[in-house]
C-alpha positions in Angstrom: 0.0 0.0 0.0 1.4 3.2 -1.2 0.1 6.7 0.7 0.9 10.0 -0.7 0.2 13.4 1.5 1.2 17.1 -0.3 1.7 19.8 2.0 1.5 23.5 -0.5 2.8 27.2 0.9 3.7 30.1 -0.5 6.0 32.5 0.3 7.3 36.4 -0.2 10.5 35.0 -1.1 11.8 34.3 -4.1 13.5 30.6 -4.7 17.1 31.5 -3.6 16.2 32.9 -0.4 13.3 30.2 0.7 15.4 27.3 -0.5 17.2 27.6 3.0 13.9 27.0 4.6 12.6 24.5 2.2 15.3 22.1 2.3 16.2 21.9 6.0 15.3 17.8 5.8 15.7 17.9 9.6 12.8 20.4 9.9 10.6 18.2 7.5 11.3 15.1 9.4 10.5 16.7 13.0 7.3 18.1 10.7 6.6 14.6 9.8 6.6 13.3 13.5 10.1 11.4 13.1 12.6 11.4 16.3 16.0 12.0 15.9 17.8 9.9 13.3 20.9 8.4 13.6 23.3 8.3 10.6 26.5 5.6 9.9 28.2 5.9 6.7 29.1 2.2 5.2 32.4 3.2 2.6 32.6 1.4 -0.1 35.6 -0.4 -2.1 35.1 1.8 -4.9 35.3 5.2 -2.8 31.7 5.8 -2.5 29.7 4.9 0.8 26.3 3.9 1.7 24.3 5.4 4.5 22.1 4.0 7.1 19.9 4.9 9.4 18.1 3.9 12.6 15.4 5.5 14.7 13.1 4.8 17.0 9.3 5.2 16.4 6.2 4.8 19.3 8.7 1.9 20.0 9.5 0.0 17.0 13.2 -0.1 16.0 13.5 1.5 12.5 16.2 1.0 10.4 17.2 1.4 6.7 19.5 2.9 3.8 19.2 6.9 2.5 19.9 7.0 -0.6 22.2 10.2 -2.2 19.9 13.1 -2.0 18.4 15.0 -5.6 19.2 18.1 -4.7 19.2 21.2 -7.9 19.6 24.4 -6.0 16.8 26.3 -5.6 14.4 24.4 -7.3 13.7 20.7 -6.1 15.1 17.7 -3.9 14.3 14.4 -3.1 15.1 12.2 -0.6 14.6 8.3 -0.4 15.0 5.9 2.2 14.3 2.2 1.6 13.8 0.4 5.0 15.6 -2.9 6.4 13.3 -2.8 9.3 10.2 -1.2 10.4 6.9 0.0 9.6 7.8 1.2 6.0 9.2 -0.5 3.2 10.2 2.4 1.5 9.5 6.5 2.0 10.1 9.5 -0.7 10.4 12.8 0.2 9.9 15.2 -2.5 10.2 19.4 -2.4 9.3 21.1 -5.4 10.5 24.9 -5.4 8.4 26.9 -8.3 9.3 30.9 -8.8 6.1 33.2 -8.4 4.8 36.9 -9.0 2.6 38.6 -7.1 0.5 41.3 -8.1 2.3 44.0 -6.9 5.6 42.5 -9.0 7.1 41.2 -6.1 8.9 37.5 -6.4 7.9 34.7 -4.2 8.1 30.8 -4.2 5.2 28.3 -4.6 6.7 25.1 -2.5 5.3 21.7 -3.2 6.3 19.3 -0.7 5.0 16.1 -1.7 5.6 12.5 0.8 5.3 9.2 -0.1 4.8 6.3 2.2 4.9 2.7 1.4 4.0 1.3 4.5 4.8 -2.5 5.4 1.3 -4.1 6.8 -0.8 -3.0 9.2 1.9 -0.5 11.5 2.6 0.7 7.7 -0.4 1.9 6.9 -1.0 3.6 10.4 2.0 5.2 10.5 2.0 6.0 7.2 -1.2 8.6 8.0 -3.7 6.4 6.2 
C-alpha cells in the first residue's frame, strides 16, 4: 500500500532565499513526526559509501538505507529511504520549489512538498497517515 500526502505554501521569497527553509530535511522530518535519526556511513571499495539509518518510532526499532539526496539548488530535492526494518518498506520525500509573482511585481516561491509512504502491513499503513 502506497500513501501519498502534499503539503502546498507560498511565500514572499523568491527561490534563492526560501530554498534555506525548504530544504532543511531535519525540519521536515521533525514536521513529519520522526525522532532524531541516527546516521552511519558504510564506505565502499570503490570510494563511494552507503548510509544508514536507525530511529526509534512509538517503539519500533526503525532501520534502513538513505539514498544520495536529488538536490538542484533552488528548485527541487528528493530524498529516499528504503527500509531494512520497520513499519515502512520504502518512504520518498519530494520538495518542489516553483518561482512566483505577485500582483504587486514582487517575487515569491510556490513550494510543493510532496511524501510518499509505502508502508509494510498494518503498523505501515497507520504510521503512514492512512
Amino acid at each position: 500500500m502506497v500513501d501519498q500526502h502534499r503539503i502546498e505554501l507560498t511565500l514572499r521569497s523568491p527561490p534563492e532565499q526560501a530554498w534555506s527553509f525548504v530544504a532543511d530535511t531535519n525540519r521536515a522530518d521533525a514536521a513529519a513526526g520522526l525522532p532524531a535519526i541516527t546516521y552511519r556511513d558504510d564506505p565502499q571499495a570503490d570510494g563511494t559509501s552507503r548510509r544508514f539509518f536507525s530511529y526509534r518510532l512509538k517503539g519500533l526499532s526503525v532501520e534502513g538505507e538513505e539514498h544520495p539526496f536529488t538536490w538542484e539548488f533552488p528548485r527541487r530535492f528528493e530524498v529516499r529511504r528504503e527500509y531494512l526494518r520497520g513499519p515502512f518498506v520504502r518512504t520518498v520525500h519530494e520538495c518542489v520549489v516553483e518561482p512566483i509573482t505577485d500582483a504587486d511585481g514582487a517575487p515569491g516561491s510556490h513550494i510543493v512538498h510532496t511524501f510518499t509512504f509505502e508502508g509494510r502491513g498494518l503498523l505501515g499503513r497507520i504510521f503512514s497517515f492512512g
